[in-house]
N, CA, C and O atoms as a GROMACS GRO file, in nm:
protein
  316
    1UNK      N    1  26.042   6.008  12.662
    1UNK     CA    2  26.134   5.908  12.610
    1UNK      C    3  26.199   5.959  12.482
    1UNK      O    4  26.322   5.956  12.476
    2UNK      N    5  26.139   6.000  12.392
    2UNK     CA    6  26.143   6.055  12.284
    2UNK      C    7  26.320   6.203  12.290
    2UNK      O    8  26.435   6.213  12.245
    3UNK      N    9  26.225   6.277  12.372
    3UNK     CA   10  26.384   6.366  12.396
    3UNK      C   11  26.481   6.310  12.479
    3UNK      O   12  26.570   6.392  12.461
    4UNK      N   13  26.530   6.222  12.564
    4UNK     CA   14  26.622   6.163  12.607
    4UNK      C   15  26.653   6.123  12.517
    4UNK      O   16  26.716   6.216  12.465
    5UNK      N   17  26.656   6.019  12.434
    5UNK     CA   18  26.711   5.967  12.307
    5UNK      C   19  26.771   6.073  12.193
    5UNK      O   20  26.870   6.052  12.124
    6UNK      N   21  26.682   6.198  12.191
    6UNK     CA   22  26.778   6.272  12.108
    6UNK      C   23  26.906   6.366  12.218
    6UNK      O   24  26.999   6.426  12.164
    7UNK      N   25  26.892   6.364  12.345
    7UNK     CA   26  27.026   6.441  12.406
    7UNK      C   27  27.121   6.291  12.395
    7UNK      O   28  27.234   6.310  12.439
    8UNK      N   29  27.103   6.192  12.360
    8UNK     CA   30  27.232   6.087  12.332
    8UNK      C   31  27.325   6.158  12.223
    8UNK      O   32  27.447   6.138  12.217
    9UNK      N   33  27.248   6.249  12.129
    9UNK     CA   34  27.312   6.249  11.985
    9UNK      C   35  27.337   6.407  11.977
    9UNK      O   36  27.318   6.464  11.869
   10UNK      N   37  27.389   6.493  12.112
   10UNK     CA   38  27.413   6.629  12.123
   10UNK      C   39  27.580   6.676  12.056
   10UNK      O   40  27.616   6.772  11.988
   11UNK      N   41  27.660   6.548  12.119
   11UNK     CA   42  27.810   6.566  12.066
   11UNK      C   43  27.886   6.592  12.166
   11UNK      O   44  28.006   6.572  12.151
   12UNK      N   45  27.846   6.631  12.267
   12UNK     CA   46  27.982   6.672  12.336
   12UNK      C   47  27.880   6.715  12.508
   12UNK      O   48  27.762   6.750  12.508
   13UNK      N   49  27.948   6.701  12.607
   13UNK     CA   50  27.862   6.801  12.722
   13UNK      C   51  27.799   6.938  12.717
   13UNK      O   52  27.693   6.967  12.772
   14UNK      N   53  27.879   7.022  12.642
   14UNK     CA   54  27.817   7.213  12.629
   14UNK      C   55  27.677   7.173  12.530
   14UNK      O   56  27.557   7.193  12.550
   15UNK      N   57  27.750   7.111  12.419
   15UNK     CA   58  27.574   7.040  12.331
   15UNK      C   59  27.438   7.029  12.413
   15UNK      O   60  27.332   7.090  12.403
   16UNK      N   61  27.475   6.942  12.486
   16UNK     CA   62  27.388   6.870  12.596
   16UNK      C   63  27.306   6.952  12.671
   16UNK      O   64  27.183   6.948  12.669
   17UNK      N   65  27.374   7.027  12.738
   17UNK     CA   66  27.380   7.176  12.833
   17UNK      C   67  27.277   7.208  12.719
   17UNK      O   68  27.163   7.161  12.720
   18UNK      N   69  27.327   7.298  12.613
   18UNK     CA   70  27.252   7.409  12.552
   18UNK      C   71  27.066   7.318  12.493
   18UNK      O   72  26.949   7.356  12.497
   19UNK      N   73  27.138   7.186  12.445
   19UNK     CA   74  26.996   7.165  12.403
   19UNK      C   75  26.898   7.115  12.490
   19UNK      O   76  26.784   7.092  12.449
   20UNK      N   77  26.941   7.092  12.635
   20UNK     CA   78  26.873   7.079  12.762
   20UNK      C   79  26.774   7.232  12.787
   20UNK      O   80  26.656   7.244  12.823
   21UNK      N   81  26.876   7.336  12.750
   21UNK     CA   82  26.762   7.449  12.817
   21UNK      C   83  26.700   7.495  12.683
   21UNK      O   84  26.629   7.594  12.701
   22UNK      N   85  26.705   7.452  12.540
   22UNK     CA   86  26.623   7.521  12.504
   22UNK      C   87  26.452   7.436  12.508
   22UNK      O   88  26.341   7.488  12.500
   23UNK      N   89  26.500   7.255  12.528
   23UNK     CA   90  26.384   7.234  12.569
   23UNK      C   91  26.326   7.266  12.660
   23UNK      O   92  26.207   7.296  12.652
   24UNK      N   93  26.405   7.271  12.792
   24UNK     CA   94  26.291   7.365  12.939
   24UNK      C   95  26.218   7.421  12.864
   24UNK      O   96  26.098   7.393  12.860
   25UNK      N   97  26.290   7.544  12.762
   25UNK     CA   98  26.244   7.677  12.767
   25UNK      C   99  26.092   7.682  12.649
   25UNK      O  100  26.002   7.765  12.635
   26UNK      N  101  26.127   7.528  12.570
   26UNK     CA  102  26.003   7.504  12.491
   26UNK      C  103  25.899   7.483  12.529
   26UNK      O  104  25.789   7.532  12.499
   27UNK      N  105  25.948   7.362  12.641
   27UNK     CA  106  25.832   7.271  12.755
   27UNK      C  107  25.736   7.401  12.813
   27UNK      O  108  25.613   7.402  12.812
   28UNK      N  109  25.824   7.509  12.863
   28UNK     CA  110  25.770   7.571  12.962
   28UNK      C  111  25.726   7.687  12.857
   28UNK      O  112  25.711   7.772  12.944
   29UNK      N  113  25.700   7.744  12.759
   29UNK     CA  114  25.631   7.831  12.682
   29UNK      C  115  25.490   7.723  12.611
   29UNK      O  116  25.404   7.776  12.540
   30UNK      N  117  25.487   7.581  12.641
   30UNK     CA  118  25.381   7.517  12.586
   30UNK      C  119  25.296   7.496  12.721
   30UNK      O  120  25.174   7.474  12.718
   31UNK      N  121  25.346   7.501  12.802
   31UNK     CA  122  25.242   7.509  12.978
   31UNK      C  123  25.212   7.640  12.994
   31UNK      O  124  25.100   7.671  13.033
   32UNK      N  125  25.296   7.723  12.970
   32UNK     CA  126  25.207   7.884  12.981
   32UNK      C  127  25.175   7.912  12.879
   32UNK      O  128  25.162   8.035  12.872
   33UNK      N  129  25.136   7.830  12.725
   33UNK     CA  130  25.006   7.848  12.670
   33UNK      C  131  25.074   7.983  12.568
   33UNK      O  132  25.005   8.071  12.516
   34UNK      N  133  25.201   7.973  12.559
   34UNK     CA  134  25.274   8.083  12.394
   34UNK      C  135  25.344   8.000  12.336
   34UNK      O  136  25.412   7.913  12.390
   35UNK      N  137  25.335   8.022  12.218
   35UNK     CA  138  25.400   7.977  12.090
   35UNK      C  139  25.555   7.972  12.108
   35UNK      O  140  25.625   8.073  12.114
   36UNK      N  141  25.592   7.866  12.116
   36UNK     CA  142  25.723   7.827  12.181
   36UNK      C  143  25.802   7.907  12.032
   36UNK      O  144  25.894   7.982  12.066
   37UNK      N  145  25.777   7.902  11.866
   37UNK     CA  146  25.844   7.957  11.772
   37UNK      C  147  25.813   8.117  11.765
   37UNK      O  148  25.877   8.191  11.690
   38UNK      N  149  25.689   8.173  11.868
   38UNK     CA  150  25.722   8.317  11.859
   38UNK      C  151  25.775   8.368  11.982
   38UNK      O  152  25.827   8.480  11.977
   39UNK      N  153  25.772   8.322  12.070
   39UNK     CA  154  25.880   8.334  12.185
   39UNK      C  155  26.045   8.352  12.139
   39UNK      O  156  26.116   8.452  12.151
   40UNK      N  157  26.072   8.247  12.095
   40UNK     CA  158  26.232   8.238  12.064
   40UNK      C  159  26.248   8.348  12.006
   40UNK      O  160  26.328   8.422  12.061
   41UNK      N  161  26.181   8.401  11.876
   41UNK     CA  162  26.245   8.477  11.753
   41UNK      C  163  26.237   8.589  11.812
   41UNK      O  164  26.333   8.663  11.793
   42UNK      N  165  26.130   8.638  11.896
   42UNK     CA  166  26.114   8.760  11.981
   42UNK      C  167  26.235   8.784  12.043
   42UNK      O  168  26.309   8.877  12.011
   43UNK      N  169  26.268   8.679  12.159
   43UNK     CA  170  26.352   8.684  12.289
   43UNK      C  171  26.516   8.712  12.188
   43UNK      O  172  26.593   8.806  12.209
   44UNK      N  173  26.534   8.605  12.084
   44UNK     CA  174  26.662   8.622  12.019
   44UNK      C  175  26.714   8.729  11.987
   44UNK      O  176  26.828   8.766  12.016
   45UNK      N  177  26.586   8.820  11.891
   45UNK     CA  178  26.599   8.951  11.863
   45UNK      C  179  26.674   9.053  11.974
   45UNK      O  180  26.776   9.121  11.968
   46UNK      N  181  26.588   9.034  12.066
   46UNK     CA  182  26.568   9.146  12.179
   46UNK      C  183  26.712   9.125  12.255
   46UNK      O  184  26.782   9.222  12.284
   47UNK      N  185  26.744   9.012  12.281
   47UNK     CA  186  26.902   8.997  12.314
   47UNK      C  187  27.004   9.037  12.236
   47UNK      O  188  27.111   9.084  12.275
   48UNK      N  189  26.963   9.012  12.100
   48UNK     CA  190  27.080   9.113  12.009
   48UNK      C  191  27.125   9.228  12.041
   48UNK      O  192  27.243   9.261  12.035
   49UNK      N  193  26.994   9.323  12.090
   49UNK     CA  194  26.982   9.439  12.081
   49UNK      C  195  27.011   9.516  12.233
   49UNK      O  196  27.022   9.637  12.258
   50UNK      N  197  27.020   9.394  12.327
   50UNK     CA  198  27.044   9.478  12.486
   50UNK      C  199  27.157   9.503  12.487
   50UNK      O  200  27.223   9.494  12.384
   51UNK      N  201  27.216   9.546  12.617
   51UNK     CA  202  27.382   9.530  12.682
   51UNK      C  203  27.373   9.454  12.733
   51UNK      O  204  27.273   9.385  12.757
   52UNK      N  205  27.490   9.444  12.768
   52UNK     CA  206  27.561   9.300  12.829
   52UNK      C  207  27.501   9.319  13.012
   52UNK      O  208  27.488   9.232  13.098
   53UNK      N  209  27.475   9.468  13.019
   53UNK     CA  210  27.432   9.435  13.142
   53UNK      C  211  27.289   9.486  13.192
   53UNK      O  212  27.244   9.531  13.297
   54UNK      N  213  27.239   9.457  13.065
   54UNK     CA  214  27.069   9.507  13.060
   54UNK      C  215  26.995   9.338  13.166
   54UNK      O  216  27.030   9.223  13.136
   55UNK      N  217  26.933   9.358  13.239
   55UNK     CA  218  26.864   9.222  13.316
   55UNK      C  219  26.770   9.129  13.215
   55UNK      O  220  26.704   9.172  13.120
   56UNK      N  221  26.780   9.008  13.253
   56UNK     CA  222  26.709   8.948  13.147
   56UNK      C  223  26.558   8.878  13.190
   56UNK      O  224  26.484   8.819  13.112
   57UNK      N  225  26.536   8.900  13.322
   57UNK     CA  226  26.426   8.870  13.391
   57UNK      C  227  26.265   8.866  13.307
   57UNK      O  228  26.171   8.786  13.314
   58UNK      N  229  26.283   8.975  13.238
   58UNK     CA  230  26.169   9.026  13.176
   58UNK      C  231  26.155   8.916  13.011
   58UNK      O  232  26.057   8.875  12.949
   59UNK      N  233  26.243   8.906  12.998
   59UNK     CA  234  26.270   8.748  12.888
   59UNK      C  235  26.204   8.610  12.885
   59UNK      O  236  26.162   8.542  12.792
   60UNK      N  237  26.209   8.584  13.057
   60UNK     CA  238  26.196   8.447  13.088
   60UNK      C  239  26.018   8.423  13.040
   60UNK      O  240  25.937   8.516  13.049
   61UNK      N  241  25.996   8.338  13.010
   61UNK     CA  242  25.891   8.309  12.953
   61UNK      C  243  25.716   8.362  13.035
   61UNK      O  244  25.626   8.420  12.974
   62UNK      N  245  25.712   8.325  13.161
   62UNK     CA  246  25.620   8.353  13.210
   62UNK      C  247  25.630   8.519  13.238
   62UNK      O  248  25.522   8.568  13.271
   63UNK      N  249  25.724   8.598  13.232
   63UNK     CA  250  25.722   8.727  13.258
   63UNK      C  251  25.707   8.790  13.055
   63UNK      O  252  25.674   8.904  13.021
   64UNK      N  253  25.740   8.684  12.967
   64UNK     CA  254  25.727   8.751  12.840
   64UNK      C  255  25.595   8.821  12.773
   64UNK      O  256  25.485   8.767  12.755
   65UNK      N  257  25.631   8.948  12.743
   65UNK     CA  258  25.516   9.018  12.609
   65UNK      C  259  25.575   9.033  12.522
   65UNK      O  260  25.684   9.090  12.524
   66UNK      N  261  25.515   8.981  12.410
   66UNK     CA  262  25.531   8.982  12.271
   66UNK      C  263  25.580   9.135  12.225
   66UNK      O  264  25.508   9.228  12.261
   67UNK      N  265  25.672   9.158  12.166
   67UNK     CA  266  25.704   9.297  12.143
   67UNK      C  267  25.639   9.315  11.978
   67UNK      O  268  25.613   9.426  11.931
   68UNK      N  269  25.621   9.201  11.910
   68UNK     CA  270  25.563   9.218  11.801
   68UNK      C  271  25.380   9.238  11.811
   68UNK      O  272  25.320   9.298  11.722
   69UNK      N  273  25.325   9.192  11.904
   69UNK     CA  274  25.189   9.220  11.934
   69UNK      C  275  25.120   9.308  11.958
   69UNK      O  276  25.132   9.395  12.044
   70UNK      N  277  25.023   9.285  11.864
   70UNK     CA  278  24.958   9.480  11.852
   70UNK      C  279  24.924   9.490  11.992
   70UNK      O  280  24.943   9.399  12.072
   71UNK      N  281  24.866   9.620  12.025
   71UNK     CA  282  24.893   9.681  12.115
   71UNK      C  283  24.771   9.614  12.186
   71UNK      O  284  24.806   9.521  12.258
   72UNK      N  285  24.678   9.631  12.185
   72UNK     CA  286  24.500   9.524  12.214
   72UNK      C  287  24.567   9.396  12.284
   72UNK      O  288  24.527   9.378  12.399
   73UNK      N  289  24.662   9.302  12.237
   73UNK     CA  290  24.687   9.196  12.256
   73UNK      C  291  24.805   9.229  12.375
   73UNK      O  292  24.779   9.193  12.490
   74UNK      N  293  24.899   9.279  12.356
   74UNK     CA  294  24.946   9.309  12.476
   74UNK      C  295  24.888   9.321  12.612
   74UNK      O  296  24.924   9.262  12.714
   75UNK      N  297  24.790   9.411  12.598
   75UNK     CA  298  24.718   9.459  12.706
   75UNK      C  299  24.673   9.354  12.742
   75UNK      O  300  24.709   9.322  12.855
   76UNK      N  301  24.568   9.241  12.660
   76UNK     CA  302  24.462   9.157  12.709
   76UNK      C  303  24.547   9.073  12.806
   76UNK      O  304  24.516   9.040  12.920
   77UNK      N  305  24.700   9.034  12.714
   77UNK     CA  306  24.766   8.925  12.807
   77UNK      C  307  24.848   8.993  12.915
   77UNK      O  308  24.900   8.923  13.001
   78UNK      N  309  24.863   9.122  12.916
   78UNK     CA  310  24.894   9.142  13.082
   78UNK      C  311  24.762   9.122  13.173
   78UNK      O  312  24.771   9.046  13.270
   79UNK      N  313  24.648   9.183  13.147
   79UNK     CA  314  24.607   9.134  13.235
   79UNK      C  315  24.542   9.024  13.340
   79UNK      O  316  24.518   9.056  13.456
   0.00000   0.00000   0.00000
């Protein structure tokens, strides 16, 4: 109830749109159990830095590794 009431106050349809998927993208980094604020800053980064036609598959949350995570921690959460 709570976020329906704030997409009333987006401004416009593209608003709406954008702040629709970054909640998915919150919702769904708090069900697979990562830090929905180190997800973003990671994923933001890393899009700065691709091409336009680098794939983004490897981004989406359940396929994400922390690129800041020591190396121990990487490993544990791939496997």
């Amino acid at each position: 109830m709570h976020n329906r009431k704030n997409a009333l106050f987006t401004g416009h349809d593209l608003g709406a749109e954008n702040w629709a998927t970054f909640a998915s993208l919150i919702e769904t980094c708090k069900l697979s159990g990562i830090n929905p604020q180190a997800y973003l800053t990671d994923v933001l980064a890393r899009i700065v830095l691709r091409g336009d036609a680098d794939p983004i598959d490897d981004l989406l949350p359940y396929n994400w590794l922390d690129s800041r995570a020591p190396v121990s921690a990487v490993i544990d959460q791939a496997a």
